[in-house]
N, C-alpha and C positions, 0 to 999 in steps of 0.2 A: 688651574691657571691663576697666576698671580693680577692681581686686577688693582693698580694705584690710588686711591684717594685723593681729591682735593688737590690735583696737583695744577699749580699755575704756571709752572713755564717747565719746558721741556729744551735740553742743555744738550748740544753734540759734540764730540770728538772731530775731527775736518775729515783727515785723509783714510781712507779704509770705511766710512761711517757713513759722511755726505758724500766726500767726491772718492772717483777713482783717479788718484794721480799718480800711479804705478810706471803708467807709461813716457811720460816725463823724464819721472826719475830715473828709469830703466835707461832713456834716452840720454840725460846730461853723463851718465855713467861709462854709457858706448860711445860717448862720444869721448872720452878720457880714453876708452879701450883703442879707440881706433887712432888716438892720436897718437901712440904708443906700438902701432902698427900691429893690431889685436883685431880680432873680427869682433862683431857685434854679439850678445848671445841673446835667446831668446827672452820675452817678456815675461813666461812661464818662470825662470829663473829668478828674474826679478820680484816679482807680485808676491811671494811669500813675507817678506823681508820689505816691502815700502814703506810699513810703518814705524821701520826703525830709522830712515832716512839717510843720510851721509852714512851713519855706522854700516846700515843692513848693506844699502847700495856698493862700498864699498866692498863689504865683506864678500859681498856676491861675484861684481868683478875682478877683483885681486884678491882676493881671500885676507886683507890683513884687516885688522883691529885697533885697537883706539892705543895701543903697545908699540902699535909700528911705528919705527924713527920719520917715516915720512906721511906718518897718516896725518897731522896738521895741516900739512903743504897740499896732500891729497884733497881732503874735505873740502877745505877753499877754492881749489880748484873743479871739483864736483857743486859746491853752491855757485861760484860763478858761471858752469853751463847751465847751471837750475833754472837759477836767475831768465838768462836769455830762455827759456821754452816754458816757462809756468804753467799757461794754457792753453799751449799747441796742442797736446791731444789729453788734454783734463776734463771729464765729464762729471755732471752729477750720477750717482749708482741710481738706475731703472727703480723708478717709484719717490726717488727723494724730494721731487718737484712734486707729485700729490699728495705727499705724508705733511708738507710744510705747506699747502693749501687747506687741507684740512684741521692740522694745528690752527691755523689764522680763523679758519670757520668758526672753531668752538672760541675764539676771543681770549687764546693761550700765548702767554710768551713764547721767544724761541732764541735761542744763540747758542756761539761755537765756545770750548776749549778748547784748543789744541794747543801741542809743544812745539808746534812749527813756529818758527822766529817771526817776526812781525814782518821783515822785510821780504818773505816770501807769503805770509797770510792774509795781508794788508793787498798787496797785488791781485792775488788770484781772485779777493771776496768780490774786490771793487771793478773787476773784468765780468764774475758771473752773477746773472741777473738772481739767479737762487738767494741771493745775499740781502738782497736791497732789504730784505724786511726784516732780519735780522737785528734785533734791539739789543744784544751785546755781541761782541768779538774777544775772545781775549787770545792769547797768544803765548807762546812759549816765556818771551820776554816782558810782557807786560806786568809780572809780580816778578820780587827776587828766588819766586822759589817757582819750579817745573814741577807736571803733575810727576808723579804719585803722591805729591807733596799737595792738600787739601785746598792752598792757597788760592790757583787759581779759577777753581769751579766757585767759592766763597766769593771772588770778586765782580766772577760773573752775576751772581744771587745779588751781590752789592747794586749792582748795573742796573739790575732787572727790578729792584726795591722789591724783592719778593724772598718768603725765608728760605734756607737752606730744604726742612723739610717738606716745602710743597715743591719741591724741582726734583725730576727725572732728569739722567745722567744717564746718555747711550755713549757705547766706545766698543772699539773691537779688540781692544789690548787690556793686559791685567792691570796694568796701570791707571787707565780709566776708570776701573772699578775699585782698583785700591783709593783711591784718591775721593769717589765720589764716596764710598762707606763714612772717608774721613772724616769729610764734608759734612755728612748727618743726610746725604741725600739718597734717593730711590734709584737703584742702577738697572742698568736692562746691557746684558752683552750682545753684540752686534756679531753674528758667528758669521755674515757673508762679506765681512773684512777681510783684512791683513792679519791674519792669525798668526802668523809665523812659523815656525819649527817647532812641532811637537807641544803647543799649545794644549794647556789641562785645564779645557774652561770650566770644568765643573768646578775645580779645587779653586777658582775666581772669588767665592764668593758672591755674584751678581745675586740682585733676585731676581731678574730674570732675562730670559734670552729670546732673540730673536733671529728666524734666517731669511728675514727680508724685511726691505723699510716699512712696510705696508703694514708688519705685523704689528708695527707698535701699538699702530691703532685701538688694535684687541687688548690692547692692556690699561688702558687711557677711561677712567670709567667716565669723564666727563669730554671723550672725546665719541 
């Protein structure tokens, strides 16, 4: 088992990592199906694909792509039902409220990346109490570059006035990981996320994985 050093703040990914907000998104999706006189399809459908967001959500109810003449118009219209349900049924995933108790016990930093736009990350944090203690946020938009691009976990480290390599980096996507390698920081794959389709986390790179929040713990040698 891979066992971290010296590590002072520990960095997550949002959607798939901390919260589950599959069913939201599944939701503002059917709700586009239904205005279009489509029946709802199940959240099982959905949940593979939430951590692609507009693109997956889409791709899921209509099958088109970021190619289609009307996916611009689509999207927007998919963010604005977003918008209205953020955290009608958003939880944090079983265990993520004691793994961030415990982070606070051993006297560790904590905050998010995500590629989620600010005008949906900014809402949800400041709706769930999970957040308050949270010393950074950063957001899809808040650098000019989106992860797998290094930029944004580096501004979080900026935030947290602490270096690149004492921060753990959890994410349920290869992007997470690509991003945090870039970083110079310590990755951990979250395999009870949003995996997607046909997801090859071994060839990820992480150094290490976990299939539940709780496990991080085990790898935290100062937690």
């Amino acid at each position: 088992m891979v066992i971290f050093q010296d590590v002072a703040a520990v960095l997550f990914d949002l959607d798939g990592t901390l919260i589950d907000s599959a069913p939201d998104l599944g939701a503002a999706a059917d709700q586009m199906r239904l205005k279009r006189g489509m029946p709802p399809l199940p959240l099982e459908g959905y949940r593979p694909m939430a951590g692609a967001g507009a693109r997956g959500m889409l791709g899921v109810a209509f099958g088109v792509g970021v190619d289609h003449p009307e996916y611009e118009a689509m999207r927007e219209e998919f963010f604005s039902n977003y918008e209205r349900c953020l955290t009608e049924r958003t939880v944090a995933f079983n265990g993520v409220p004691q793994l961030i108790a415990q982070i606070e016990l051993r006297r560790m930093l904590w905050g998010v990346v995500t590629n989620k736009a600010s005008r949906f990350t900014d809402p949800i944090t400041r709706a769930m109490p999970l957040f308050a203690s949270a010393q950074a946020i950063v957001s899809g938009d808040t650098t000019p570059h989106a992860k797998p691009h290094p930029a944004p976990l580096l501004e979080a480290a900026r935030q947290l006035g602490v270096a690149p390599a004492q921060c753990v980096y959890v994410g349920d996507d290869e992007r997470d990981i690509v991003a945090g390698l870039a970083a110079g920081m310590q990755t951990v794959a979250a395999t009870y996320g949003y995996l997607g389709e046909k997801a090859e986390i071994e060839g990820w790179g992480a150094h290490a994985q976990i299939n539940s929040p709780l496990a991080l713990l085990q790898l935290l040698a100062n937690a």
